[in-house]
N, CA and C atoms as a LAMMPS dump frame, in Angstrom:
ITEM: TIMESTEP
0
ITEM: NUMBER OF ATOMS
594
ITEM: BOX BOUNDS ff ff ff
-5.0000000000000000e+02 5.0000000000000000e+02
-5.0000000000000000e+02 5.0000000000000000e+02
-5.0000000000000000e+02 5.0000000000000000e+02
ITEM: ATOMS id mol type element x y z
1 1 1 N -219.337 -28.675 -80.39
2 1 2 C -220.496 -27.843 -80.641
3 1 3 C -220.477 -27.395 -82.104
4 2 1 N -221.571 -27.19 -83.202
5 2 2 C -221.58 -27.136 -84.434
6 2 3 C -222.415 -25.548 -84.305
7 3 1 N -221.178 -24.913 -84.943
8 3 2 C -221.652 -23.331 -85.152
9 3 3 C -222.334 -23.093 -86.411
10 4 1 N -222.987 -22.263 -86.888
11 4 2 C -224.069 -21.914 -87.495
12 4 3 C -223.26 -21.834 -88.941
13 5 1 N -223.59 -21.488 -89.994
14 5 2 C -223.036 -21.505 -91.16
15 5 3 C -222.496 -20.141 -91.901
16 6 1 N -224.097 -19.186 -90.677
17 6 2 C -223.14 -18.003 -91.092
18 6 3 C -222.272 -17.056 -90.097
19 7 1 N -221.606 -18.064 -89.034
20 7 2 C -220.788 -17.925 -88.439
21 7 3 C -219.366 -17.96 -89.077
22 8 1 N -219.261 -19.241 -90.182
23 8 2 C -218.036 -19.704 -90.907
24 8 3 C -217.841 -18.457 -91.661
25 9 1 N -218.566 -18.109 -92.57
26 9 2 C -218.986 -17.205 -93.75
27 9 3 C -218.209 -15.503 -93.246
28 10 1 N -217.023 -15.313 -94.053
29 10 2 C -216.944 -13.5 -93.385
30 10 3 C -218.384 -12.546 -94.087
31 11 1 N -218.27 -11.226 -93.23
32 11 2 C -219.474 -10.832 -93.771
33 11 3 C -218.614 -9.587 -94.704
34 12 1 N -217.791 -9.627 -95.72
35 12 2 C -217.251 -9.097 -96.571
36 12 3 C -217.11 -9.846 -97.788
37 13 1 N -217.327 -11.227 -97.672
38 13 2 C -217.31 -12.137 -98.624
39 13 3 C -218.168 -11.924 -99.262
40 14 1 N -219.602 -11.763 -97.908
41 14 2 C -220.527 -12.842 -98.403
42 14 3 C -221.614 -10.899 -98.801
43 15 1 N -221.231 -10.145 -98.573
44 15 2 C -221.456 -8.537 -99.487
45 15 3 C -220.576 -8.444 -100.726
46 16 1 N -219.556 -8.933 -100.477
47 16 2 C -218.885 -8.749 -102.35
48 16 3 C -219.49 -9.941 -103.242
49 17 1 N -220.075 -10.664 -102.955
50 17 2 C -221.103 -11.923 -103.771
51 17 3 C -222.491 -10.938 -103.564
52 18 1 N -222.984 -10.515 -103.35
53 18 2 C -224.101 -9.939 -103.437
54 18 3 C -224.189 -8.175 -104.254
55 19 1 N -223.872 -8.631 -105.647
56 19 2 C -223.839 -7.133 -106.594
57 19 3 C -225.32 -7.04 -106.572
58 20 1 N -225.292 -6.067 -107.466
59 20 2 C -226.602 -5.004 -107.321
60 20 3 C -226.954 -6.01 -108.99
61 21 1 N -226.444 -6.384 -109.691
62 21 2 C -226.894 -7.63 -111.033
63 21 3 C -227.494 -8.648 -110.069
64 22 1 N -226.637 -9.214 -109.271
65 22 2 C -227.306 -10.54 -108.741
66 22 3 C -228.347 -10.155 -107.5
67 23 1 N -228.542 -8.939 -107.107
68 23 2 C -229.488 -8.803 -106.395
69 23 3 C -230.888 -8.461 -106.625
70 24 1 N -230.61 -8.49 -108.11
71 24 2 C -231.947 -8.01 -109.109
72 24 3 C -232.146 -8.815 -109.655
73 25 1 N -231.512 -9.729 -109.831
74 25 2 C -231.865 -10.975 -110.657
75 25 3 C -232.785 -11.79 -109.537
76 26 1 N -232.228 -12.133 -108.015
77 26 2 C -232.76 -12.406 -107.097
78 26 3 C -234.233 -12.224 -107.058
79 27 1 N -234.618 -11.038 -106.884
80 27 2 C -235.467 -10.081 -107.296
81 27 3 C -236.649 -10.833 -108.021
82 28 1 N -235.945 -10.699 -109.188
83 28 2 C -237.075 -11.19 -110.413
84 28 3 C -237.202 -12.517 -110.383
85 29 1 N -236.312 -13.304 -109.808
86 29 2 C -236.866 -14.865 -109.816
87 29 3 C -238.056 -14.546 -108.989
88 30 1 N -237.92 -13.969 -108.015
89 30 2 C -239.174 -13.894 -106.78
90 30 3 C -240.069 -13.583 -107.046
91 31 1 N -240.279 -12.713 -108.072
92 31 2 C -241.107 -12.056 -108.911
93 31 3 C -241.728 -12.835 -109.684
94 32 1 N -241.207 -13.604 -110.422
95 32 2 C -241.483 -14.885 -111.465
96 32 3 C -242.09 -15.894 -110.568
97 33 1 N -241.813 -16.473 -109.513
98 33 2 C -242.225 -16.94 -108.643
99 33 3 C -243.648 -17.161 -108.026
100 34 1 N -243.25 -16.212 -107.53
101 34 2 C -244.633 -15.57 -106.922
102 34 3 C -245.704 -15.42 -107.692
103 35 1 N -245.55 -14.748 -109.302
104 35 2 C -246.652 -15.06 -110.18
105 35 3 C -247.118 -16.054 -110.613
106 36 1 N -245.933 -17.212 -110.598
107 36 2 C -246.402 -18.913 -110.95
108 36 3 C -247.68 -19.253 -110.079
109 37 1 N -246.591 -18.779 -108.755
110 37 2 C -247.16 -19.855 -107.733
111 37 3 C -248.888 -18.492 -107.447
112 38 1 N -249.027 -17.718 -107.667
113 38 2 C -250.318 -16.796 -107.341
114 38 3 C -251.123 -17.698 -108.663
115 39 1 N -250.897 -17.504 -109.584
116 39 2 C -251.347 -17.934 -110.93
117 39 3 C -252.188 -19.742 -110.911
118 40 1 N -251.418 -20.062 -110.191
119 40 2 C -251.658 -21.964 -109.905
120 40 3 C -252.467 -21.932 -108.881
121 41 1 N -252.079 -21.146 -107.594
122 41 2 C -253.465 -21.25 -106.862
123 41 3 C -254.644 -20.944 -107.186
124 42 1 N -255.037 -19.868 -107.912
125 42 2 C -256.318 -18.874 -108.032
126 42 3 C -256.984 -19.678 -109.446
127 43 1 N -255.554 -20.445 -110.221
128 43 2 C -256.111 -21.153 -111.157
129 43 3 C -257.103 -22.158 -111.106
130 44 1 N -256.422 -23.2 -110.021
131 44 2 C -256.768 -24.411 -109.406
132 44 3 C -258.442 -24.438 -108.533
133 45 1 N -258 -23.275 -107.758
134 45 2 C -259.054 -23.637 -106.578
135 45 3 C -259.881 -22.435 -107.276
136 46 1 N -260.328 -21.328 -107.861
137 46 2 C -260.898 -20.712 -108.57
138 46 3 C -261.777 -20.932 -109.992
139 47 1 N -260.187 -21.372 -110.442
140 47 2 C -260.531 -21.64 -112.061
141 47 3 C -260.623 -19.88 -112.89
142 48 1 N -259.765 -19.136 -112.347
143 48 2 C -259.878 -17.922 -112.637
144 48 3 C -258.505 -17.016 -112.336
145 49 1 N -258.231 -16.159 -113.329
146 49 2 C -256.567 -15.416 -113.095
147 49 3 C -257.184 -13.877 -113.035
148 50 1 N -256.242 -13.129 -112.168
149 50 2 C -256.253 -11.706 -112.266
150 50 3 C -256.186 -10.969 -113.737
151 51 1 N -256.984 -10.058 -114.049
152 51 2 C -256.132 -9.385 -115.595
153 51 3 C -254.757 -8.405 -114.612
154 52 1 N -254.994 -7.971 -113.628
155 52 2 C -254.39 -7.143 -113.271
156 52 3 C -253.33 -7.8 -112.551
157 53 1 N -252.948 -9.042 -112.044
158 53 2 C -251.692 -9.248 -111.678
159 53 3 C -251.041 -9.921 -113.501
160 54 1 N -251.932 -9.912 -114.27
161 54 2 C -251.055 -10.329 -115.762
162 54 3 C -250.226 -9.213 -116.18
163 55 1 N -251.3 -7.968 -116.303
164 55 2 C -250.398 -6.516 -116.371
165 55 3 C -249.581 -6.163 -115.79
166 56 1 N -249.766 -6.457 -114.23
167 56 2 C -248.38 -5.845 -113.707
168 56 3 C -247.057 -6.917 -113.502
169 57 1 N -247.402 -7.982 -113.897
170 57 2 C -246.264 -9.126 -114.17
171 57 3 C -246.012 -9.25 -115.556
172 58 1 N -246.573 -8.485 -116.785
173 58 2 C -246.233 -8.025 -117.868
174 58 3 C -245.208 -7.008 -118.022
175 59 1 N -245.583 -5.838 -117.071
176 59 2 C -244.893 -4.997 -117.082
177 59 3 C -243.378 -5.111 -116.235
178 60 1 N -243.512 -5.837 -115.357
179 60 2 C -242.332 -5.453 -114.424
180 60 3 C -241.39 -6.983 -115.007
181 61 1 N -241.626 -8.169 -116.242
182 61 2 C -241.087 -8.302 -116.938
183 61 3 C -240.781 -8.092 -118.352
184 62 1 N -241.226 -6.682 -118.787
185 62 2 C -240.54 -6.317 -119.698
186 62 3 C -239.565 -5.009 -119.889
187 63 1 N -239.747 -4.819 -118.252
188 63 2 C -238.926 -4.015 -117.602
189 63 3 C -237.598 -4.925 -117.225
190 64 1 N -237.904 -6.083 -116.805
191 64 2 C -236.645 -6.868 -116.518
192 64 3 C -235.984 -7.474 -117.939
193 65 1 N -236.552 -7.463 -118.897
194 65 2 C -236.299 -7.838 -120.175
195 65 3 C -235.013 -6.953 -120.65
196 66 1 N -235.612 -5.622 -120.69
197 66 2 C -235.202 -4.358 -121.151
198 66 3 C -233.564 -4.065 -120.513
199 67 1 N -233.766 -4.619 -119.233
200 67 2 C -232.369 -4.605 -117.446
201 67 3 C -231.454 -5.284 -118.271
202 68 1 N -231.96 -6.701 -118.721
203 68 2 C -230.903 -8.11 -119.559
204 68 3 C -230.546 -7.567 -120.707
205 69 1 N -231.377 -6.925 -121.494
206 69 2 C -231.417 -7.304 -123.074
207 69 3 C -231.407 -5.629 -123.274
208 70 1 N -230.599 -4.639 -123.106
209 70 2 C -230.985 -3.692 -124.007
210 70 3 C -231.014 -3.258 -124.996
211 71 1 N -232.233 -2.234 -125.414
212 71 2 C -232.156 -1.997 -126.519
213 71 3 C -232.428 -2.935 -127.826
214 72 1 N -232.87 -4.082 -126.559
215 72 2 C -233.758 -5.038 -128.181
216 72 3 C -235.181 -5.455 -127.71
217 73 1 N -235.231 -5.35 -129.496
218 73 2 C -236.471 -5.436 -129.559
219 73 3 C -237.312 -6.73 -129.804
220 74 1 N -236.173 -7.728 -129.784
221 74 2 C -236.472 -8.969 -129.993
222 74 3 C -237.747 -9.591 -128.952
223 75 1 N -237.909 -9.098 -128.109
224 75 2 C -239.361 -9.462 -126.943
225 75 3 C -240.645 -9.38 -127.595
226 76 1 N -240.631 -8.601 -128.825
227 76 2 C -242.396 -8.698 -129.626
228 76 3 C -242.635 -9.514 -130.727
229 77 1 N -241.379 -10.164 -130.75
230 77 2 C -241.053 -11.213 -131.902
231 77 3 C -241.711 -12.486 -130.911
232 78 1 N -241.007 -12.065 -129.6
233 78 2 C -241.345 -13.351 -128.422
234 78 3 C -242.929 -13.501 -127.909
235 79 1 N -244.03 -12.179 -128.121
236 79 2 C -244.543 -11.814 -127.483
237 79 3 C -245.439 -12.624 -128.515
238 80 1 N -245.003 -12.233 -129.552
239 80 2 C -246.162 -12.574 -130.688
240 80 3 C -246.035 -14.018 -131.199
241 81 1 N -244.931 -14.701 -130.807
242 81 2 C -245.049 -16.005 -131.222
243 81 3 C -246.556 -16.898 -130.193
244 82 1 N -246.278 -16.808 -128.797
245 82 2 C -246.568 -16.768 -127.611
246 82 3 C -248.166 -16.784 -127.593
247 83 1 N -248.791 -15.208 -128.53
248 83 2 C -249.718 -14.946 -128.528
249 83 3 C -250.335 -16.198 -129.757
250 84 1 N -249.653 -16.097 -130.814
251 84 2 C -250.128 -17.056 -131.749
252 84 3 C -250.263 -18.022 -131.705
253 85 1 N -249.521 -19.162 -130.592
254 85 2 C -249.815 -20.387 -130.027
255 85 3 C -250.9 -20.397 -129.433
256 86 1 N -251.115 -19.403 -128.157
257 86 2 C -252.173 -19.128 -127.011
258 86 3 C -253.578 -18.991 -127.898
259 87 1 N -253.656 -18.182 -128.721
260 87 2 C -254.454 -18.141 -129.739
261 87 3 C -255.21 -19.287 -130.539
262 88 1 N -253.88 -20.418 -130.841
263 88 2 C -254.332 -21.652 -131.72
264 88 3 C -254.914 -22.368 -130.803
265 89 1 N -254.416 -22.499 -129.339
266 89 2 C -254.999 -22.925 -128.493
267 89 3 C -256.147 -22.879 -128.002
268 90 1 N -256.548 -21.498 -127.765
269 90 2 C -258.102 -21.11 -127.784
270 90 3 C -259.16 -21.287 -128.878
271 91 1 N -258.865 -21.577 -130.076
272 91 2 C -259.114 -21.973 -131.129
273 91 3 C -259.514 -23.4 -131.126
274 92 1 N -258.838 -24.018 -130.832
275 92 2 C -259.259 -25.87 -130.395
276 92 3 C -260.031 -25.585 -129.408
277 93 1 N -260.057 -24.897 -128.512
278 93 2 C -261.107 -25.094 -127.693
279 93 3 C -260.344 -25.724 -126.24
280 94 1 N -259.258 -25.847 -126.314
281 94 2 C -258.106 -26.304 -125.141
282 94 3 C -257.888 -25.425 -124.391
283 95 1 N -258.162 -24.352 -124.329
284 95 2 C -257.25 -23.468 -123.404
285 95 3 C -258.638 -21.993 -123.432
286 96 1 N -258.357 -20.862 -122.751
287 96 2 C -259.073 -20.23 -121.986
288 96 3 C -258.568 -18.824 -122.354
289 97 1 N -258.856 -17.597 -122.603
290 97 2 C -258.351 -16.18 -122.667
291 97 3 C -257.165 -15.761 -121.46
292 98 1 N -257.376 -16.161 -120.499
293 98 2 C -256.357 -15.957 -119.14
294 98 3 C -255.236 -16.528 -119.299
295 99 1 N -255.588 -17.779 -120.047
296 99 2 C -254.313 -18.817 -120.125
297 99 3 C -253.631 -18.591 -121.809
298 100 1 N -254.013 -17.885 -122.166
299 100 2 C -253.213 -17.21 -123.474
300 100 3 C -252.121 -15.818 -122.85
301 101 1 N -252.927 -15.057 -121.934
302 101 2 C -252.48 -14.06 -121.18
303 101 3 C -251.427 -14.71 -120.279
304 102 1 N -251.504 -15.636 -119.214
305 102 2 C -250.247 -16.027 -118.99
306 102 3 C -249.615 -16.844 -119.786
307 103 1 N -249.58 -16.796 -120.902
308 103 2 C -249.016 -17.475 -121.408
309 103 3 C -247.72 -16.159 -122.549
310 104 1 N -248.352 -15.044 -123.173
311 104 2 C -247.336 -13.741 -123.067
312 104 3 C -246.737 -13.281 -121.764
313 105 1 N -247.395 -13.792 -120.742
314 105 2 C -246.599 -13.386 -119.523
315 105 3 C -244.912 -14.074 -119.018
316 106 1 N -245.524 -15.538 -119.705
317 106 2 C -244.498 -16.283 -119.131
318 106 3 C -243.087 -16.531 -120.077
319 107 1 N -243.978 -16.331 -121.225
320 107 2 C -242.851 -16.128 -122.259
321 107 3 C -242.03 -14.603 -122.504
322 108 1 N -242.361 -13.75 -121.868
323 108 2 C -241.73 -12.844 -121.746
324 108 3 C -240.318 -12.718 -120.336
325 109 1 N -241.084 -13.552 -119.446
326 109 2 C -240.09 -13.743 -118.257
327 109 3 C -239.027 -14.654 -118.861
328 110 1 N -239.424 -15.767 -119.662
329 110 2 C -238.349 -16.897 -119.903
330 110 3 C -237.365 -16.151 -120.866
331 111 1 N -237.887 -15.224 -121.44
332 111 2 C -236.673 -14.638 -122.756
333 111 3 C -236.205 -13.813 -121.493
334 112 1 N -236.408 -13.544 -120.725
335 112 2 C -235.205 -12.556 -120.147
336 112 3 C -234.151 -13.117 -119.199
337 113 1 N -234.905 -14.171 -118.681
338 113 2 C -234.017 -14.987 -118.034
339 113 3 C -232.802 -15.594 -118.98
340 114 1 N -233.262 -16.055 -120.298
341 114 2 C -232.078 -16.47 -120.912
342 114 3 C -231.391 -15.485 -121.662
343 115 1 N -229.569 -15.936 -121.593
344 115 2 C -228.92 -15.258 -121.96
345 115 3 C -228.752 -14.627 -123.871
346 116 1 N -229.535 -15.728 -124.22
347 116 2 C -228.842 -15.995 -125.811
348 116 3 C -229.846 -16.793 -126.352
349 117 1 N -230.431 -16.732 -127.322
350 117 2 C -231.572 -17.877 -128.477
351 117 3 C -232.619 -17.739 -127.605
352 118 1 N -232.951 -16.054 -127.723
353 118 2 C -234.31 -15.97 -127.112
354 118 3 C -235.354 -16.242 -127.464
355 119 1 N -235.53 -16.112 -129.151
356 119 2 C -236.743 -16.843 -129.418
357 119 3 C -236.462 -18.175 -130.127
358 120 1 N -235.709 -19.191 -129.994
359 120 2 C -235.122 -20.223 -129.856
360 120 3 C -235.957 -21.017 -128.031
361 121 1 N -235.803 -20.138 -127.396
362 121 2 C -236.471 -20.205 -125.405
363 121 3 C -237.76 -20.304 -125.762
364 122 1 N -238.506 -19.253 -126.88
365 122 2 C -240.253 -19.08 -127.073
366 122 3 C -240.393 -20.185 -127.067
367 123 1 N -240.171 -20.385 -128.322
368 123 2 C -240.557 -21.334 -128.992
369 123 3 C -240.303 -22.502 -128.219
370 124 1 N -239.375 -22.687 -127.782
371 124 2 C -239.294 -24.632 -126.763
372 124 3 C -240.934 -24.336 -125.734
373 125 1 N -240.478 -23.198 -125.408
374 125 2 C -241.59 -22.899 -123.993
375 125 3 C -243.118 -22.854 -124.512
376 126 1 N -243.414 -22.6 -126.107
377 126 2 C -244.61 -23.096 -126.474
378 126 3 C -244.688 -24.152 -127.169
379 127 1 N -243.793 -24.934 -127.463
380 127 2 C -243.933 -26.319 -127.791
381 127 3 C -243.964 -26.954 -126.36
382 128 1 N -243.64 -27.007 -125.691
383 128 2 C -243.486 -28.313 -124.747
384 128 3 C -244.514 -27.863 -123.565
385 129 1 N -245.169 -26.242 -123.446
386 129 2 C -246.681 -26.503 -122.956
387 129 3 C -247.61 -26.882 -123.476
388 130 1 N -247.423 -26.584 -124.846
389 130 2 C -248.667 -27.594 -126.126
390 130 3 C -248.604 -28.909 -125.793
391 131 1 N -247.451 -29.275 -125.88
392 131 2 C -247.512 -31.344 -125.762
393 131 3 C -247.768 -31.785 -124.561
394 132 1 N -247.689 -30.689 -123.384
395 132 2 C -248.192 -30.829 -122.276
396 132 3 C -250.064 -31.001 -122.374
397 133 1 N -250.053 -29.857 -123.06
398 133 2 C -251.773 -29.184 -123.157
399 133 3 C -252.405 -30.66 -124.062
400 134 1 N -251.593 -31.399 -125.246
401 134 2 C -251.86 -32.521 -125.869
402 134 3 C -251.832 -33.374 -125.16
403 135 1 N -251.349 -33.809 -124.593
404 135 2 C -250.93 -34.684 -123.536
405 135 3 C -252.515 -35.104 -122.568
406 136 1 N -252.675 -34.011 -121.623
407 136 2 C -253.403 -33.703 -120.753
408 136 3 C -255.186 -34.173 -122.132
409 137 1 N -254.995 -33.391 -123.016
410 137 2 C -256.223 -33.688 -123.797
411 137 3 C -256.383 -35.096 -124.155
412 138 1 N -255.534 -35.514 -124.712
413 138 2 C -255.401 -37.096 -125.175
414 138 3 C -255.759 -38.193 -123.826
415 139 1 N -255.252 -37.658 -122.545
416 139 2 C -255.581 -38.368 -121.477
417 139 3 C -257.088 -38.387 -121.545
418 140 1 N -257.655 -36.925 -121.316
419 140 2 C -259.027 -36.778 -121.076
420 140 3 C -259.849 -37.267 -122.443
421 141 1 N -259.538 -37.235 -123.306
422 141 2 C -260.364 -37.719 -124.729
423 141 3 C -260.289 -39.458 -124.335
424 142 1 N -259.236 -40.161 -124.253
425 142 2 C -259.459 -41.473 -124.107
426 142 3 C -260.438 -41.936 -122.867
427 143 1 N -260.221 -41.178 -122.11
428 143 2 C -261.321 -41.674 -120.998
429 143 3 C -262.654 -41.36 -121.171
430 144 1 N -262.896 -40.422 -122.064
431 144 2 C -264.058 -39.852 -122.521
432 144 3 C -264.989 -40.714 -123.737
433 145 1 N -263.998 -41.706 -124.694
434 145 2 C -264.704 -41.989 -125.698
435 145 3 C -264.049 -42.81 -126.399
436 146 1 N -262.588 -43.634 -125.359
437 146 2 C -261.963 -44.757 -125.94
438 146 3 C -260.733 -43.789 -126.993
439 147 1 N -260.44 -44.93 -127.132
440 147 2 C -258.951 -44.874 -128.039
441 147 3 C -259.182 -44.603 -129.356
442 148 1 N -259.513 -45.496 -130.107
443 148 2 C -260.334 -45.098 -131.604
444 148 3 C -261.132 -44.088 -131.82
445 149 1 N -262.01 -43.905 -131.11
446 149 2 C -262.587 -42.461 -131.631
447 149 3 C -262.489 -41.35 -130.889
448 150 1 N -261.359 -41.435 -130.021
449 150 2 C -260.578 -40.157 -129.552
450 150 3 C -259.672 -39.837 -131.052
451 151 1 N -259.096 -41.089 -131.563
452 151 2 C -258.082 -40.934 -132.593
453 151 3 C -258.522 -40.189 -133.919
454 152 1 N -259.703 -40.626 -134.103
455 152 2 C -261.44 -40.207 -135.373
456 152 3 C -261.316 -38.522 -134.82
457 153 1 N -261.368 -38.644 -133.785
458 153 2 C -261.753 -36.94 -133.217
459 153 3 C -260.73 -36.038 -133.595
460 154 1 N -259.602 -36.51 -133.176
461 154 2 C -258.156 -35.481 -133.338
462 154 3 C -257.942 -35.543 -134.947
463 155 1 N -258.569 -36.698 -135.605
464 155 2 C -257.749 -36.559 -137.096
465 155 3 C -259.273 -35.162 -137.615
466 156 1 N -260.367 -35.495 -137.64
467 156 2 C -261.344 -34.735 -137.346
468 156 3 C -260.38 -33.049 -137.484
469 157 1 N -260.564 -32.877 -136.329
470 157 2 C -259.812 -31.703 -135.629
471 157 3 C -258.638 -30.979 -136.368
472 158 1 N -257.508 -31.889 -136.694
473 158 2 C -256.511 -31.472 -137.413
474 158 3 C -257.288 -30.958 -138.896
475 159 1 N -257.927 -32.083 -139.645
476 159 2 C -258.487 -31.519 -141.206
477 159 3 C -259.238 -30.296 -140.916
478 160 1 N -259.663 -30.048 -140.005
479 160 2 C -260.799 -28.667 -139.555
480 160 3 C -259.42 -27.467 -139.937
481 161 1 N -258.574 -27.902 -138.449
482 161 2 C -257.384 -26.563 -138.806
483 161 3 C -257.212 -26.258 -139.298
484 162 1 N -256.458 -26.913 -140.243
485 162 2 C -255.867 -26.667 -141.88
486 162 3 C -256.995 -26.558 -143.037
487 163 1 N -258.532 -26.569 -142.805
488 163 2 C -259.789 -25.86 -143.946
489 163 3 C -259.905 -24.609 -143.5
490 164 1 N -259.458 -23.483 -144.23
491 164 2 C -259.501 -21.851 -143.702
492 164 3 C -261.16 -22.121 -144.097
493 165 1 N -261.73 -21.172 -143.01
494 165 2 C -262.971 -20.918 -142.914
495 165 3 C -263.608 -22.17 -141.98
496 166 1 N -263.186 -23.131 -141.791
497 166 2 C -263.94 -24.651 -140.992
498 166 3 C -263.754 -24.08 -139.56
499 167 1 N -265.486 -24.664 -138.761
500 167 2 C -265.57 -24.372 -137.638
501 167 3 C -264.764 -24.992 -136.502
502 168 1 N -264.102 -24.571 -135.853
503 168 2 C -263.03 -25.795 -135.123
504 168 3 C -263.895 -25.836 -133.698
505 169 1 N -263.77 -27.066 -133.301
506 169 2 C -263.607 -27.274 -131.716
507 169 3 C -265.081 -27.171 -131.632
508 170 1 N -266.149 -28.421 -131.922
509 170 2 C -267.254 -28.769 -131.488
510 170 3 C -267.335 -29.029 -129.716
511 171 1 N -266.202 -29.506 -129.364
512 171 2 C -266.532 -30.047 -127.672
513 171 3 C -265.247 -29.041 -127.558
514 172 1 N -265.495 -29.065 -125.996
515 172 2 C -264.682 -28.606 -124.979
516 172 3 C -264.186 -29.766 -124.427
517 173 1 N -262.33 -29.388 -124.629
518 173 2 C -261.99 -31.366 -124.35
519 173 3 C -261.68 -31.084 -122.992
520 174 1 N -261.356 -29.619 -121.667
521 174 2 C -261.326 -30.523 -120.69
522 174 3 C -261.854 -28.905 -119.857
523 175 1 N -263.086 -28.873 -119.142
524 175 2 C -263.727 -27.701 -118.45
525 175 3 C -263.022 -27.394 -117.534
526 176 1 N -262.326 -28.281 -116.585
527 176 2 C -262.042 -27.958 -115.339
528 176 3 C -260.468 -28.141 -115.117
529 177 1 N -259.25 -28.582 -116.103
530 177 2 C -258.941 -28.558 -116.157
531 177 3 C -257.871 -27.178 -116.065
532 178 1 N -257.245 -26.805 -115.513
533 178 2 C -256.088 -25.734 -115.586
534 178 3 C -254.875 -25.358 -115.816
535 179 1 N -255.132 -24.367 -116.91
536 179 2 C -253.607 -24.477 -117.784
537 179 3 C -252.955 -23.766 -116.75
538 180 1 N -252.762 -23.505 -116.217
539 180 2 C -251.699 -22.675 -115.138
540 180 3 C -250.42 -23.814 -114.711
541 181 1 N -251.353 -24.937 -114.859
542 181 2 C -250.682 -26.298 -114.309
543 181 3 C -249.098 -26.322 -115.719
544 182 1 N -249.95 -26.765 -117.232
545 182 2 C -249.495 -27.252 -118.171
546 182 3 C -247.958 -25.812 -118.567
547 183 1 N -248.587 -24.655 -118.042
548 183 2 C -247.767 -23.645 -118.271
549 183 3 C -246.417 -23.659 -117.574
550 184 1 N -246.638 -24.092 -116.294
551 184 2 C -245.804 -24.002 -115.006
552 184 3 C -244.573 -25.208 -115.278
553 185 1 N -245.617 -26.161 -115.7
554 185 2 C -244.23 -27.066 -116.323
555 185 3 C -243.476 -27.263 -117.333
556 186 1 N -244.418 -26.678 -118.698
557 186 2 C -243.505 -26.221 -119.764
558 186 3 C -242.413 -25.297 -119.184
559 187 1 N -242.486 -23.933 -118.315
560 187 2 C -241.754 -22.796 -117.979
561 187 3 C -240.5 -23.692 -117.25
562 188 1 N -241.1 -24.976 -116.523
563 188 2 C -240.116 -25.304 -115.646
564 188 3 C -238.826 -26.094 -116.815
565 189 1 N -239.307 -26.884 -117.531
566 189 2 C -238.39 -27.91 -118.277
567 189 3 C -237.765 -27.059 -119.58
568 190 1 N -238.57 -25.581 -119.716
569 190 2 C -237.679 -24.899 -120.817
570 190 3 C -236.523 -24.424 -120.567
571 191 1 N -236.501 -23.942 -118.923
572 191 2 C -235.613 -23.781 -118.126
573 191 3 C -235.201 -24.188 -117.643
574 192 1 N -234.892 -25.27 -117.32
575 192 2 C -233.799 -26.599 -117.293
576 192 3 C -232.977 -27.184 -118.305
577 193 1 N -233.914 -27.149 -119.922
578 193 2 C -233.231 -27.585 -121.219
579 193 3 C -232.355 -26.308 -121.248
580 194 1 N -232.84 -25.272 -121.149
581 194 2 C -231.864 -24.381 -121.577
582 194 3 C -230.92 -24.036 -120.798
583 195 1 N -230.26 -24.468 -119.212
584 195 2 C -229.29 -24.639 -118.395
585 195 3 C -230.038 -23.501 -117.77
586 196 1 N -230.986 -22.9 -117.345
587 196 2 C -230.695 -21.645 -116.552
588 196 3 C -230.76 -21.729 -115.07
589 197 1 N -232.064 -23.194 -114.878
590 197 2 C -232.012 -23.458 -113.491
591 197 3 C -231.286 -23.698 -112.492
592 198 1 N -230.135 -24.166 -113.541
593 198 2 C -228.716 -25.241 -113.407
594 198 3 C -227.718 -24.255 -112.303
């Protein structure tokens, strides 16, 4: 007969593995979690995010920030890189006000999760949802208008960026598209490069 697993397990063990650190950490993955996964549904089948679950998943990770990291202030260094990507993003015309907002949301959870090269973590976590967000555009531009003058468009696009004062982002490269998606997997592979999932 095969007894249960937490039959094997003493229950003194398995309370001295369960500190009040790892039960809060517990905690906040669930927390982190739960906002992904709220964030991807309402994204998807909506096309629309709470302001008010951004605030209070703002707040209750920079409260968990504060638990990891005290006494630094290094999170507005994180906050503001975050914002300035989300920003350039909305700027091309790629991305959406909500999805700049989770996007300080998520970069605030990932610096607390990691131990060390927190904004070393930003920064991967807004590069590799950008090449996601590029990625996803370049798909939709080629199907939209071929290879060559998807290529005309982006070089286009780039000389716009870099003319201070030039109007950027004539088209909207993808309406229905949802960054909640492109976010969820940058968050996932920044946190894997950086061992934390591990």
């Amino acid at each position: 007969m095969i007894r249960s697993p937490l039959q094997h397990m003493d229950l003194d063990k398995l309370l001295s593995i369960l500190t009040i650190d790892r039960l809060i950490l517990i905690g906040a993955i669930l927390l982190f979690l739960s906002y992904i996964a709220a964030n991807l549904y309402t994204d998807i089948k909506y096309r629309r995010t709470s302001n008010l679950k951004h605030a209070v998943s703002l707040v209750a990770g920079l409260c968990f920030f504060n638990y990891m990291h005290e006494g630094s202030f290094i999170i507005l260094i994180v906050m503001l890189i975050s914002l300035i990507f989300g920003l350039i993003l909305e700027k091309m015309k790629s991305s959406s006000p909500g999805d700049t907002k989770m996007f300080v949301v998520m970069s605030v959870w990932i610096a607390s999760f990691a131990p060390e090269n927190l904004i070393q973590q930003s920064l991967m976590f807004c590069i590799v949802t950008y090449a996601f967000q590029l990625l996803f555009a370049w798909v939709s531009w080629i199907k939209k208008k071929g290879f060559k003058n998807a290529l005309r468009e982006q070089k286009e696009q780039v000389i716009m960026l870099l003319t201070p004062g030039a109007p950027l982002g004539k088209e909207i490269i993808f309406e229905n598209w949802p960054g909640a998606v492109n976010m969820c997997l940058g968050a996932i592979l920044t946190l894997l490069a950086g061992g934390l999932l591990i």
